[in-house]
N, C-alpha and C positions, 0 to 999 in steps of 0.2 A: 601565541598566535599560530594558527595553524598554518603549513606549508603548502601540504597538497592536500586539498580539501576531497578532491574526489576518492584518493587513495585510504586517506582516513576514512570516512565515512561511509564508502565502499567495506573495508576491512569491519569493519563493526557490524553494519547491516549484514555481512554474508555470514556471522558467528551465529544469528539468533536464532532460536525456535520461535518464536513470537515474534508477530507485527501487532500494531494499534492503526486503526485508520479510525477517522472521523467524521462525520457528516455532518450539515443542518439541518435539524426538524422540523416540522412544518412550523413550530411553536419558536421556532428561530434561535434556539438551542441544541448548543454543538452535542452530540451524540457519538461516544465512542465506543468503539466494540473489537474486543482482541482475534485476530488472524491467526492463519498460519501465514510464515514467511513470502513473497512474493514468487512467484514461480520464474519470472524471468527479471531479469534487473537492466536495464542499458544505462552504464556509467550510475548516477546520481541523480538523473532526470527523471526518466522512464521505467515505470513499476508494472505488471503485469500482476493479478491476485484473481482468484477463483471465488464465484459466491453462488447463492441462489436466486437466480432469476424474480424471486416471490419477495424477497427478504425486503426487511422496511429498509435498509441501506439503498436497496438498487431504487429505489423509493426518491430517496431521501434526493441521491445525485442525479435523477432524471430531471429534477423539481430545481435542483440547486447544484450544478457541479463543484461547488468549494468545496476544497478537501485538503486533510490533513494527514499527514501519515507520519507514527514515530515508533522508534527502536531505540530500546535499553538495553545497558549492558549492565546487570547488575551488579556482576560479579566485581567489576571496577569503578561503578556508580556513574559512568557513562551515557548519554542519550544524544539524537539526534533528533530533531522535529524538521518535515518536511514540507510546508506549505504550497495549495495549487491545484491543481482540478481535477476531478475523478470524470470518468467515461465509462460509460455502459455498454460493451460491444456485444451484442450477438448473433453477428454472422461466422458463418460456418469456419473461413481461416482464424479467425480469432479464437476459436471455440479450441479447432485443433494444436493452434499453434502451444497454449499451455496443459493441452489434458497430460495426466501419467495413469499409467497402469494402477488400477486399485483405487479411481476416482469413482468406481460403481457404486462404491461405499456410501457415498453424498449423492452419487448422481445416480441413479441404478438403471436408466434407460440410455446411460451410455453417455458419448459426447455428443449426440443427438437429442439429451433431453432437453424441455423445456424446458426445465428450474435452473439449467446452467447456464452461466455466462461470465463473462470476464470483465473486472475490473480494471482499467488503462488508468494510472495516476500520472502525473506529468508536472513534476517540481518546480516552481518558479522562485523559490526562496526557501533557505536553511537556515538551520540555529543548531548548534553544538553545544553540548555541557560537558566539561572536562574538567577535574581540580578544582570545583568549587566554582565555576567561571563558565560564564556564557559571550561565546559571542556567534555573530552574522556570519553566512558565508556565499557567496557566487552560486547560484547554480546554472553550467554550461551542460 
């Protein structure tokens, strides 16, 4: 059993290159599509991710904010699945509060483009896999 769930999980999620987030399609089938990492993280609740404005994702949580987000660790056969609702922000502190330098790359009319905007996940339930073994855990 785990001790201190935010600290484990916390520790795991800030190792990855990859995220996984998941959405429902209109077809009422979960639809997942790999990330990059979250830009900002508050404890185990609150996710902050970048996407395009246009993308069937921003789509999908305007329609339905359930949402899923998980992180493996391969290298230990470790995951975390985080259950709970996605948010479409795009006003302007939002926009800024996750840009980095060399977002031109995806965004190329800057933090002011249209196709950007930010994705707010907001965890209301966890699930760990560690040694073969799953269980539930708190999310504060």
């Amino acid at each position: 059993m785990m001790r201190d769930a935010a600290t484990t999980i916390g520790n795991l999620i800030d190792k990855q290159g990859v995220s996984f987030i998941s959405s429902v399609g209109e077809d009422g089938y979960p639809c997942t599509k790999a990330m990059l990492p979250p830009r900002i993280r508050e404890g185990i609740r609150v996710f902050y991710f970048t996407t395009n404005t246009s993308s069937m994702r921003v789509r999908h949580f305007k329609e339905n904010p359930k949402a899923c987000i998980y992180f493996c660790d391969k290298r230990f056969f470790r995951g975390v699945m985080l259950k709970g609702t996605m948010e479409v922000l795009e006003d302007d502190e939002s926009r800024r509060l996750i840009w980095h330098e060399g977002d031109t790359m995806y965004y190329p009319k800057g933090v002011d483009d249209p196709d950007y905007c930010v994705l707010r996940f907001t965890a209301e339930s966890g699930r760990y896999y560690s040694n073969f073994k799953s269980e539930n855990f708190p999310v504060e």
